[in-house]
N, C-alpha and C positions, 0 to 999 in steps of 0.2 A: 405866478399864474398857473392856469392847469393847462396839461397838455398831454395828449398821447403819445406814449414814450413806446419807440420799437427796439425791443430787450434780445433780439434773436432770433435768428432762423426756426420755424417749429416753433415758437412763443406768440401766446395772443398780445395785442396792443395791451399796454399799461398805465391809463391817468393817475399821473401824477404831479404833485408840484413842485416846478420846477423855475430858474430866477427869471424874470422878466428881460428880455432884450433890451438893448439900448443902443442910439444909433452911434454908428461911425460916421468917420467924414463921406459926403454923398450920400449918404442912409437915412432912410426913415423908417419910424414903427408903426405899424399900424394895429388895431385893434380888430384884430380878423371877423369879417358877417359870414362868409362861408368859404367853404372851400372844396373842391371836388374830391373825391379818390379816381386816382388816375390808374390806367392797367398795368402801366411803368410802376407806381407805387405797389403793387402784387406781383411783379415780376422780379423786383430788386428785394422783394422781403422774403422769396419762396426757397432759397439757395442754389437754384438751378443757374446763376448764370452772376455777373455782378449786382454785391450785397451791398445795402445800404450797411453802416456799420451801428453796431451795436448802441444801445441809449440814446439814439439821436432822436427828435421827432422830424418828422417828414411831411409834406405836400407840398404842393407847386402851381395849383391851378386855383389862387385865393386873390380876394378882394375883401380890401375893411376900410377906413378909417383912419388917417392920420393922427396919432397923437403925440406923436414925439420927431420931432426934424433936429440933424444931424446940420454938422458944422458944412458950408459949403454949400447948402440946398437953398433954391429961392424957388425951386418951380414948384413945391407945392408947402401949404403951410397947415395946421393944425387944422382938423374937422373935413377938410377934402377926402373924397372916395376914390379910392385909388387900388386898382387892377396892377398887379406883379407880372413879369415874365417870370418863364422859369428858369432861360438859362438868361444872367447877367451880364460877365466878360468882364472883365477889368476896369471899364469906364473910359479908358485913356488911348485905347490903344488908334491905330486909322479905321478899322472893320469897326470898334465900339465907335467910335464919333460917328461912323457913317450908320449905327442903328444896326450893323449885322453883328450882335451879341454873340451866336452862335461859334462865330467864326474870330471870336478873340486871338489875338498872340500869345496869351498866355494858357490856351486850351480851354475846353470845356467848363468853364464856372458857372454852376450852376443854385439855383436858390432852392434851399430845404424850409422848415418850420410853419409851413401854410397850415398847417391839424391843428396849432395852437392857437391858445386865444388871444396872443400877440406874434408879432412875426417882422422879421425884418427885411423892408423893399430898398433897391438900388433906385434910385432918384432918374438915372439914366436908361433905366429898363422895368417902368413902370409908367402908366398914361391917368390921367383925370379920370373917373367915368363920366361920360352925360350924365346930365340932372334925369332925364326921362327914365334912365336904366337902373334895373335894383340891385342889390349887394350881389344877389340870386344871379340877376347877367352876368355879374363882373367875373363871377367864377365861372363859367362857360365859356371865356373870353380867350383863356389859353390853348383849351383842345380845337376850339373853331380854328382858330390862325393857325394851329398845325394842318388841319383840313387844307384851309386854304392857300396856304404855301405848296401842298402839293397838287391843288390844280391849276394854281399859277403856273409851277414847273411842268406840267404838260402840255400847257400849250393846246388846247383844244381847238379846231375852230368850230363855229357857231352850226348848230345843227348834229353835232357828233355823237356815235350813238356813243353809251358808258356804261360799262360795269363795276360796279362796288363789291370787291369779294367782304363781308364782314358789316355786318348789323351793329356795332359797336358805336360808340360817339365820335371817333372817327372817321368812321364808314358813313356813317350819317352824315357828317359835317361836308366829305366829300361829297357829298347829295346834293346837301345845300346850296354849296358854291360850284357844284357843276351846271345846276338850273339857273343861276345867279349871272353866270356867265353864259349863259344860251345854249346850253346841250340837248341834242334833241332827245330823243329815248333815253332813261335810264333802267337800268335793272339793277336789281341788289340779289346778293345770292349769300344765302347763311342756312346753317345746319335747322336752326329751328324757323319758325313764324313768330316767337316772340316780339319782335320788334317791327314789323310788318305795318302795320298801322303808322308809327310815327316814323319810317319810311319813307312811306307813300304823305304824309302828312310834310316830311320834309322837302318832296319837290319829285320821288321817284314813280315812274310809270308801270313798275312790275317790279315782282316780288319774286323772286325763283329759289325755292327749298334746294337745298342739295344731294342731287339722286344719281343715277347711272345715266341719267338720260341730259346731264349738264348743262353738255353744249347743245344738244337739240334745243333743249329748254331755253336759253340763253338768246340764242339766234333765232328764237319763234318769239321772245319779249320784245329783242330790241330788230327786227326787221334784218338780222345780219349778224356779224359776229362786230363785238364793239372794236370803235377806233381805240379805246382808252379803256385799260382796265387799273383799278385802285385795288391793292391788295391791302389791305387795313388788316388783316387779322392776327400775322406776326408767328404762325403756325407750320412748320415743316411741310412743305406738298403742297405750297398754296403758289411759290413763285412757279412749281412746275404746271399746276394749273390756272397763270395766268397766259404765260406764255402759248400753251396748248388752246386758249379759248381768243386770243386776243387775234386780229386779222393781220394776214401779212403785210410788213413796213408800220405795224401799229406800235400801241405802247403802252408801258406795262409802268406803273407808278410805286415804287415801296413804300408805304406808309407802316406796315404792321412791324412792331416790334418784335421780333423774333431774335433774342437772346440764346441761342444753341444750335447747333450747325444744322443744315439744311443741302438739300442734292438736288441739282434738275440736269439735265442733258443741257449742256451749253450748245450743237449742235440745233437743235430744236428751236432758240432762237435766232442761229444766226443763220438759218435756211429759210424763216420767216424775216430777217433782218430788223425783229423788232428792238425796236431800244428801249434798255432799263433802265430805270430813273432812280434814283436814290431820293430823297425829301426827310429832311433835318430839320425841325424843330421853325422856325418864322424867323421875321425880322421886324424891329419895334413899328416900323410904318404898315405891314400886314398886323400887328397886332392892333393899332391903333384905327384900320381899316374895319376890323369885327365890330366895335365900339362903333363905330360911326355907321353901319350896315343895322346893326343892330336895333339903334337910336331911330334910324329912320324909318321903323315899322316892322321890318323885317323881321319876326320874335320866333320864328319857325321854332326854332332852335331849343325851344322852353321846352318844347315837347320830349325833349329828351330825359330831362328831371324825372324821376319816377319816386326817388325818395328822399325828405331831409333828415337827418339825425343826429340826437345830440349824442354825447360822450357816454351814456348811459348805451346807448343800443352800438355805440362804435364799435367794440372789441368784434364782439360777435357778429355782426353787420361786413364787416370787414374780412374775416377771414371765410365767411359764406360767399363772398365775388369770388372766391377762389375755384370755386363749382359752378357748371352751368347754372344757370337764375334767372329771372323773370325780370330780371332789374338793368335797366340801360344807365342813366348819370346818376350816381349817387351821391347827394352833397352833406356836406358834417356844417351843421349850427354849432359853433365852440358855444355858444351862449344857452344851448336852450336847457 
């Protein structure tokens, strides 16, 4: 098969061909329809923080096609469309039987190979799609469940106002499922307007650019300073300005990946005694809840697509997310 090969820190992707997967016991291959590029996938390939290693290909947020089942599999058979988690677990452990992958015994296992045109899913950390949803949903299906795992962990109650620091598909996605669950005012707050529109398209009430004037700005959107702020952005100075904008006894939620150390005055919150939330990745019954929200109309979420592309514009394509851009989900066609 072809597949884009990451050769190195400082090195663009490299299609090349490389042997076809084949399943293990629990394992199936699917014939990958898309797949997203995730900010994890630019932060693990930039050297700044943990490196994917060298020659491997990478993604995590695919949906394809069953063509090959593995010894041991009965719940899904050849020609079924089928959505991957990213992180799998061991299959065996009590956290994997009970669906929380994340939280394996044997650590962190997680699934690479989604960029190629085959790829290999764990039978236990992988769902059907609905017949209604396209290949195109199935890949949306993993960054949504991170979303929404972290407004699960908040705990919101109904009417709460929210802030989203970060325009991102995460920040988005916390959009989604903050209206989904009944929040009342949202506000989003990002460096630029580019994303502004699909937003407000995903369920948000206001849009707030990021100036000197913050929290004015912030607490003139949402009627007050929010109960619940989503830091999605994963940026040095963002937990200090959740903390600073979030109201006291509120709460401040980490979603943004931020791989490199970071400072805030611990003081600052515990004089506000907000609490910080950490949010890890979902569990297959949140994942399997996107799918079925999805299914039932809900397609908000499409909005965030802005480009598909095949292996011809990949390289390039790929290391331009590296720079501010105009681009929110970008998904790779191995096929086209």
């Amino acid at each position: 098969m072809k597949a884009p090969v990451f050769k190195g820190v400082g090195k663009p992707l490299v299609i090349e061909t490389v042997p076809d997967p084949t399943p293990g016991e629990g394992q199936v291959v699917l014939e990958v329809a898309r797949c997203g590029i995730c900010g994890t996938d630019l932060h693990m390939t930039d050297g700044h923080a943990q490196t994917f290693p060298d020659n491997c290909v990478i993604g995590h947020e695919f949906a394809g096609e069953v063509v090959a089942v593995g010894k041991g599999v009965s719940k899904f058979k050849t020609g079924d469309r089928v959505a991957a988690l990213a992180v799998v677990g061991c299959g065996h452990c009590a956290n994997c039987l009970a669906g929380e992958t994340m939280w394996c015994d044997s650590g962190l296992i997680g699934s690479l190979g989604g960029y190629g045109q085959y790829a290999v899913a764990h039978a236990h950390a992988a769902i059907k799609l609905p017949t209604v949803l396209s290949q195109e949903d199935g890949a949306l299906i993993e960054p949504l469940a991170v979303a929404l795992h972290g407004v699960t962990l908040a705990q919101m109650q109904p009417g709460a106002r929210v802030l989203v620091q970060g325009a991102g598909p995460i920040g988005l996605g916390c959009v989604f499922w903050a209206r989904h669950v009944g929040a009342g005012r949202i506000a989003v707050t990002s460096r630029s307007r580019r994303c502004e529109s699909i937003a407000m398209e995903m369920g948000a009430t206001a849009f707030v650019q990021s100036s000197e004037h913050l929290e004015q700005d912030v607490n003139a959107a949402l009627g007050g300073p929010p109960d619940v702020v989503f830091e999605c952005v994963g940026v040095p100075g963002q937990i200090a300005q959740a903390v600073n904008l979030v109201r006291p006894r509120g709460t401040v939620m980490l979603l943004g990946n931020c791989m490199v150390p970071d400072t805030f005055v611990p003081a600052a919150a515990m004089f506000k005694q907000v609490r910080l939330q950490g949010s890890m990745v979902y569990n297959v019954a949140e994942f399997a809840t996107v799918a079925d929200v999805l299914a039932s109309g809900k397609v908000e979420p499409r909005a965030m697509v802005t480009d598909i592309v095949g292996y011809d514009q990949l390289p390039e394509m790929f290391e331009s997310l590296r720079k501010p851009t105009s681009q929110c989900k970008v998904v790779i066609n191995p096929r086209a």
